[in-house]
C-alpha positions, 0 to 999 in steps of 0.5 A: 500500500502506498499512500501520498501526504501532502504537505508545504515546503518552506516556501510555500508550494502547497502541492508537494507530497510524502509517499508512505509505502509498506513496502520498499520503493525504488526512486523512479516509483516514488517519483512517478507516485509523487508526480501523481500525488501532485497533479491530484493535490493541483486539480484539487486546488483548482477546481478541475475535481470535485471535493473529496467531501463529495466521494462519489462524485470525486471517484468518478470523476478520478475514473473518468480521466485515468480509467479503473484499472489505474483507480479502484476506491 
């Protein structure tokens, strides 16, 4: 399982992750999951997805743009 953790860095980009793995990751899955994580937290931020509050709602549009076999909720 792995899991993105958003936090700021000092100055101030708020779409930065932490990766939490219970396995070892190498570099270029951490990366790639990162990237993700970031392009997630950005559309978010800008409305281009609706609110996780909205689970439904967030879960299919997730679906839509990366397909079910990328996204299972």
């Amino acid at each position: 399982m792995e899991v993105a953790v958003p936090y700021r860095d000092p100055t101030g980009n708020p779409y930065n992750s932490r990766i939490i793995a219970t396995t070892q990751l190498d570099s270029a899955r951490v990366s790639q999951l990162t990237d993700f994580a970031q392009a997630i937290w950005f559309a978010l931020d800008q409305q281009m997805l609706p609110s996780p509050g909205d689970r439904k709602a967030l879960e299919e549009a997730l679906r839509a743009w990366t397909g079910k076999e990328l996204l299972e909720l």
